[in-house]
Structure formats: C-alpha cells, structure tokens
C-alpha positions as MATLAB code, in Angstrom:
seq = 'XXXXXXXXXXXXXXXXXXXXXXXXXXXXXXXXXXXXXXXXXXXXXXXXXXXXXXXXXXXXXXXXXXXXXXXXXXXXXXXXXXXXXXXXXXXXXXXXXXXXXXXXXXXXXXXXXXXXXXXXXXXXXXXXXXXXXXXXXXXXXXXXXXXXXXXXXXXXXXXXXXXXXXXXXXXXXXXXXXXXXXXXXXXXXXXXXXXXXXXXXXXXXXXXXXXXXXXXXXXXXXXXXXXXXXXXXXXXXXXXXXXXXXXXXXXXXXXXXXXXXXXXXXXXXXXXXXXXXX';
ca = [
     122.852  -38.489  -13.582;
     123.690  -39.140  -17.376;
     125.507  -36.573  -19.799;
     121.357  -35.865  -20.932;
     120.124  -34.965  -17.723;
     120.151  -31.659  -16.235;
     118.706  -30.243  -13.330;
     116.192  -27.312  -14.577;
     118.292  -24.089  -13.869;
     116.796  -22.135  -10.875;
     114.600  -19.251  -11.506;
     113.758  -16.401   -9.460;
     110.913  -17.708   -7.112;
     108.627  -14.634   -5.639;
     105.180  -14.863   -3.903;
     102.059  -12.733   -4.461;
     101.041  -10.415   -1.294;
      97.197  -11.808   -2.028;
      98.013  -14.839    0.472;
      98.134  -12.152    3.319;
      94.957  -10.333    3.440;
      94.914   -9.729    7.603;
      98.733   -8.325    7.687;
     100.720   -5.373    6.849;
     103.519   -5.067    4.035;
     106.163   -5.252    6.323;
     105.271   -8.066    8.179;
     104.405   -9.761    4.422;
     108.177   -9.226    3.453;
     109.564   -9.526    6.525;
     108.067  -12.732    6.464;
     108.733  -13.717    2.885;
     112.454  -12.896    2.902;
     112.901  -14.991    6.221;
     111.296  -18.389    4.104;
     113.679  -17.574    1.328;
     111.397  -15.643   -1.224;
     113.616  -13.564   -3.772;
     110.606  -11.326   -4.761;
     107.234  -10.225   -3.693;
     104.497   -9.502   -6.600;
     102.029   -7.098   -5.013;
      98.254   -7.300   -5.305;
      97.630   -6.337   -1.710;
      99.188   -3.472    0.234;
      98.466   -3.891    3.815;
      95.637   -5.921    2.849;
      93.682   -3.747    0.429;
      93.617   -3.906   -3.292;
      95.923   -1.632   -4.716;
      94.847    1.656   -5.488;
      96.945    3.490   -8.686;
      96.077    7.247   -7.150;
      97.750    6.411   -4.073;
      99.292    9.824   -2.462;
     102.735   10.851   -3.486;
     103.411    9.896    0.500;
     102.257    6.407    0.253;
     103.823    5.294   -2.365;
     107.272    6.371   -1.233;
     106.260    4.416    2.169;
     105.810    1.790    0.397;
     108.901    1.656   -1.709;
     110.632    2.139    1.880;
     109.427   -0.731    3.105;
     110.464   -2.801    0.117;
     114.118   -1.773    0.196;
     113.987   -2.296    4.108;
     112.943   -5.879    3.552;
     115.437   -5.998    0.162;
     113.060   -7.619   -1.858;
     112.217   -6.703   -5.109;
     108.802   -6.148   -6.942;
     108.271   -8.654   -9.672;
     104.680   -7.145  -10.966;
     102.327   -4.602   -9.652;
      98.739   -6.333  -10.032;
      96.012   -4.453  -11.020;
      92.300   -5.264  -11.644;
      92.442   -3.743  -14.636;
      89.976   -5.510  -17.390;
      90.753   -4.552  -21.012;
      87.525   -5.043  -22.240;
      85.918   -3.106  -19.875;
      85.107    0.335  -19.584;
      87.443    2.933  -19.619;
      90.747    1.167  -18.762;
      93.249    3.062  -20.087;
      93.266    5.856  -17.797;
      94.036    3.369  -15.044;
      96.617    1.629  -16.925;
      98.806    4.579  -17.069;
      98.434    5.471  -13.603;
      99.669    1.353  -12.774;
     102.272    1.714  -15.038;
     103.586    5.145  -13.313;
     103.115    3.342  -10.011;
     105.019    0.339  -11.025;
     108.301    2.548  -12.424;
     107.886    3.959   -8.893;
     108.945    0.839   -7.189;
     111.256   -0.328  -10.509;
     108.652   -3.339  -11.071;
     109.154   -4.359  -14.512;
     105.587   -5.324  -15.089;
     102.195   -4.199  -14.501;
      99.539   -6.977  -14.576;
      95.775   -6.911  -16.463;
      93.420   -8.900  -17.102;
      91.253   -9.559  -20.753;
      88.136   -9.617  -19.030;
      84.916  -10.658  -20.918;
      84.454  -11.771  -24.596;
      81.361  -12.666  -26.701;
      80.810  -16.266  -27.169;
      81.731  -15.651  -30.912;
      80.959  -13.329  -34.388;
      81.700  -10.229  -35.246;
      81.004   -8.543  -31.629;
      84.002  -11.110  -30.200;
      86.768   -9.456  -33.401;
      85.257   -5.882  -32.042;
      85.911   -6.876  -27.934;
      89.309   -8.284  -29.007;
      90.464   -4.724  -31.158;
      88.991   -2.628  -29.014;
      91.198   -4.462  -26.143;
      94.463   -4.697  -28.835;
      93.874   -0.682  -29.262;
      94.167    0.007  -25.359;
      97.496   -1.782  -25.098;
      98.915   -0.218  -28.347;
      98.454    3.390  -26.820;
      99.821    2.296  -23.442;
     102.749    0.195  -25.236;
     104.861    3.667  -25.674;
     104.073    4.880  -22.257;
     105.327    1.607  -20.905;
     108.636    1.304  -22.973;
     109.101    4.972  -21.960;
     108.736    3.935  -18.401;
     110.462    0.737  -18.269;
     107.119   -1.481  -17.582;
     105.931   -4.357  -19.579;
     101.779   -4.961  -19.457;
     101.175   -8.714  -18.896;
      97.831   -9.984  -19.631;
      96.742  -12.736  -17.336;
      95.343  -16.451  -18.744;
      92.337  -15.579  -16.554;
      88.478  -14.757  -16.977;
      87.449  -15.293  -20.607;
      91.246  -15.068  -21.380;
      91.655  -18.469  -19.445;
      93.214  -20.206  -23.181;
      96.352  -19.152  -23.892;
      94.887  -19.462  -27.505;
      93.247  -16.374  -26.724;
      95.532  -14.561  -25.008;
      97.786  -15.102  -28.529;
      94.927  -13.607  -30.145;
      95.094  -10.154  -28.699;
      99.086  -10.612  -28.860;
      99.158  -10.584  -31.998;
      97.217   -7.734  -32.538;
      99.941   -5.954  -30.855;
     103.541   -5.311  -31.622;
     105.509   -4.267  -28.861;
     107.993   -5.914  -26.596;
     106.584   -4.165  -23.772;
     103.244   -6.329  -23.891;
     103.179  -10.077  -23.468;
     101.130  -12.785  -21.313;
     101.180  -13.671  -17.560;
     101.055  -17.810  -17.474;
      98.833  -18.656  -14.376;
      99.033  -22.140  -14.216;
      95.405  -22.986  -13.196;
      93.653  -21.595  -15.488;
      94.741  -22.769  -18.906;
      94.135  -26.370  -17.173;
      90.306  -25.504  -16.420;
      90.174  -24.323  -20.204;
      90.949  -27.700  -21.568;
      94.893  -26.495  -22.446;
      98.159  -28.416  -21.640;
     100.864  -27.112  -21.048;
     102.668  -27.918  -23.886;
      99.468  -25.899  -25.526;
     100.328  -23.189  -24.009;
     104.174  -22.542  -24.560;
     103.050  -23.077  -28.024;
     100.674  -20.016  -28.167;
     102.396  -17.866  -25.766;
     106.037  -18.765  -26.027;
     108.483  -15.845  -25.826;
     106.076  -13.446  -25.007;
     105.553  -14.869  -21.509;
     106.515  -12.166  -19.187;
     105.616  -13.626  -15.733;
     104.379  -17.195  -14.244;
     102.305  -17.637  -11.312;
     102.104  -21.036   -9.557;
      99.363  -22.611   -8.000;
      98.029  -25.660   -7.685;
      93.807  -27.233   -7.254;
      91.637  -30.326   -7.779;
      88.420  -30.741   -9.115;
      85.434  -30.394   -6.292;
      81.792  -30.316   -7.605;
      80.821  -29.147   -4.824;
      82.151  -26.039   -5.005;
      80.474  -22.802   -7.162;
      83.483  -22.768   -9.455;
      84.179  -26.509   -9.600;
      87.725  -26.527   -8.236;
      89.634  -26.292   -4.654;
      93.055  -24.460   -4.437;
      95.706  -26.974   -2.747;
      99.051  -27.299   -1.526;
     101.257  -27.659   -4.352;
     101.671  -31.347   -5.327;
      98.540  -31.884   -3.889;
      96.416  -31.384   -7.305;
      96.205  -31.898  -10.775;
      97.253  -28.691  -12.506;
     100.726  -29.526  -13.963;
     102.932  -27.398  -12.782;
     106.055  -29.916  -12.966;
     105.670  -29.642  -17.133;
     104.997  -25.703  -16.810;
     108.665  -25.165  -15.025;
     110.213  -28.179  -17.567;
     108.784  -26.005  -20.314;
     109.866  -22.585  -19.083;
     113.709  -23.947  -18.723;
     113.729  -25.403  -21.713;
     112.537  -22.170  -23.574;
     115.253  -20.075  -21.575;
     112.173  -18.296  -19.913;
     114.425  -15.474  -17.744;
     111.970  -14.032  -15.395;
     110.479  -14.956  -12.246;
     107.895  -17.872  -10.475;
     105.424  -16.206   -8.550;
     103.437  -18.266   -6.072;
      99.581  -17.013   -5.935;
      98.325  -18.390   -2.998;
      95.044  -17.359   -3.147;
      93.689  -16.732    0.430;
      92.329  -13.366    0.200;
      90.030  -14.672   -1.872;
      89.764  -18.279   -0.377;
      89.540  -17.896    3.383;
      88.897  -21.579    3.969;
      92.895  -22.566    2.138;
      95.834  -23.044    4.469;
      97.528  -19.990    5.931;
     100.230  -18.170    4.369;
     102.373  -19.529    7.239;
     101.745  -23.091    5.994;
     101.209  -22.581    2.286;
     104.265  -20.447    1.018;
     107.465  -22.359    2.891;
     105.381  -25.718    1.662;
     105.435  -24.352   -2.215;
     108.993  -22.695   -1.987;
     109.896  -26.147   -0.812;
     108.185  -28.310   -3.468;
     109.647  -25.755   -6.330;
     113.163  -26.402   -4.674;
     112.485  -30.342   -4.852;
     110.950  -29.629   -8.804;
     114.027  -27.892   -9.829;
     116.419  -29.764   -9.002;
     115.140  -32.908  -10.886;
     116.659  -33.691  -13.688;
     114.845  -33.519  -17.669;
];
C-alpha cells in the first residue's frame, strides 16, 4: 500500500430491526450483537411498527432490553410523512420516545409532492414549517429529525430543498442508498446536495427486475447495482461521524433472504469494503 492509500476508517455499522418481522427484540439483539452489529436502528419492536404512545411500561421494557443486549439505538424510525396530514403531533411524541432510549435521531419521511408550480413551493413550506417548530423541541431533547431520500424525496436534490428551508443543526437527511440510484442520482450527486447535513446512512443493495411492480429486487450486498462502495468512499472522505445502518428489507419483502443469511453476509462485505484502500 503506497503513502496515498488508506484504508477507509471504520464506521459504526448497525442494522435496522425491519429484517426481523416474525421475532422479538431480544432475540433481534441478541442476535445482532452475536454477528458483530455495534447498533440496532429500530423500525420494528417485536415485529410491529412502532407506536410513539407506547405505555410508560413499554417503553422502559424496551430500553431494558437494549441495555441487556448493550447495543445502542442509532435512530428511532417512524412513518411519519411531512407532507401529510397532521404530523407534528406525532413527531414530538417520536422525538420524546427517542430521548427515552438516548437515540440521537428520529427518522421521517417527505412524503408526496406535486409534479411542479406553485402547489409543489406550498407542499415543500408547509413541510419546512413542521420541522422548524419541532427543531427546538429536538435540540431541547437531544434528537436530530432525519428526513429519508425516500417517496417523492427519493433525489437528494430535493431533500436539499426542504434543508434549506430550515436552519437548525438538529434537522438533516438520512442517505438510503437505493433510492437516490432509482432517481437518476450518483453518488457523488448526492454528497453534493446533502453533504454535512447527512445524519444517518442506510445500506442496501437491488437490481433492476421488470417484472416486479416497483421495477427493482433487493439483493445481497455486492450482488446489485446500487453503489454502495462510492457511498462509504464518499462518507470517509467527508469525515461523515455517524453510523451505517443495514436495511434489510424483509418485513416488507418476504420473498429476500432471511435475516440469518442477509445481515452476517452485509456486515461481512462492509468489513471487506472498508478495509480497501482509496
């Protein structure tokens, strides 16, 4: 290895709880610690979708478990859509639950957008305004919002739209890999839009399949086309600090590989990424 080439520092590798939708949260960490997970970013709790009004008893169960396993919460993942009605009653109660269990970030998504006009600039304030009145409770509390490249938020060159009708530390972007690559975007295009403000990236990996409703089949990493290798070259080389979150999908994709088979196989390919030199 030459003076200019560096293995890409290490980062914090977690998984997402939505590749166990048949198994309990202790069993999930249990689990993910023993493959060599360092965090666990929680969409499902014991298989169902989270719900923010949770009793006082169940959360603190939950947060048990956690510390049992000694893994920490990277994001608390809501379904949250910005653009949709109501939201920011729900936001607040995610963003309580997440200082519950000390997870610095509460995930949402953009949701819909018109095509384009003046109805688009109203969607995208009306979205901007919801995250500036949650901005203080979330510094208050400790808990960034992260809006996901997903749904008609897929560009990062939209996401960086509503950022920047927002000016607080406390709300930035969650990089999924996949979806940016659907949209048409690099990734090169979107460390350019996003940048700094990139609070959490989620790995996963799929190939184009016509046959399918959406056009594309979720893979073992390495096995498809989304480029992850130049989204983990990018984040090291922008002194990215947070964590790599592995969304294996199969709550939503019965038919994809088990957990059992999918999350040591991507812990393993990130290891192999990592350590190659840029």
């Amino acid at each position: 290895m030459s003076s200019q080439e560096t293995p890409i520092p290490t980062p914090r590798i977690a998984f997402s709880t939505l590749a166990f939708p048949d198994a309990d949260l202790a069993t999930v960490v249990s689990l993910g610690r023993s493959w060599g997970y360092a965090g666990v970013e929680l969409r499902l709790i014991d298989g169902q979708l989270i719900d923010p009004a949770m009793p006082a008893e169940d959360r603190a169960q939950v947060k048990r478990t956690l510390a049992a396993a000694g893994l920490p919460v990277v994001a608390v993942d809501s379904s949250i859509r910005l653009t949709g009605e109501r939201p920011g009653t729900e936001l607040r109660q995610f963003l309580e639950l997440a200082s519950d269990w000390e997870a610095p970030l509460v995930r949402v998504f953009g949701g819909g957008l018109p095509a384009d006009g003046a109805g688009r600039r109203a969607r995208l304030e009306a979205a901007a305004q919801v995250l500036a009145v949650a901005a203080p409770i979330a510094e208050r509390l400790g808990v960034a919002i992260g809006v996901e490249t997903h749904d008609a938020f897929s560009a990062s060159a939209v996401v960086a739209e509503l950022l920047a009708l927002v000016d607080s530390a406390a709300v930035g972007a969650v990089w999924d890999s996949h979806h940016p690559h659907r949209a048409g975007e690099r990734a090169a295009d979107v460390w350019a839009n996003l940048g700094q403000r990139i609070l959490l990236a989620q790995v996963k990996d799929a190939r184009p399949d016509p046959a399918r409703e959406d056009g594309w089949q979720l893979v073992l990493l390495g096995e498809g086309e989304v480029p992850v290798r130049d989204m983990l070259a990018l984040l090291s080389d922008g002194g990215y600090p947070g964590w790599v979150s592995v969304e294996w999908e199969k709550r939503w994709h019965p038919e994809i590989a088990a957990p059992e088979v999918a999350l040591p196989q991507h812990l393993a390919v990130l290891d192999s990424w990592l350590r190659e030199p840029t």
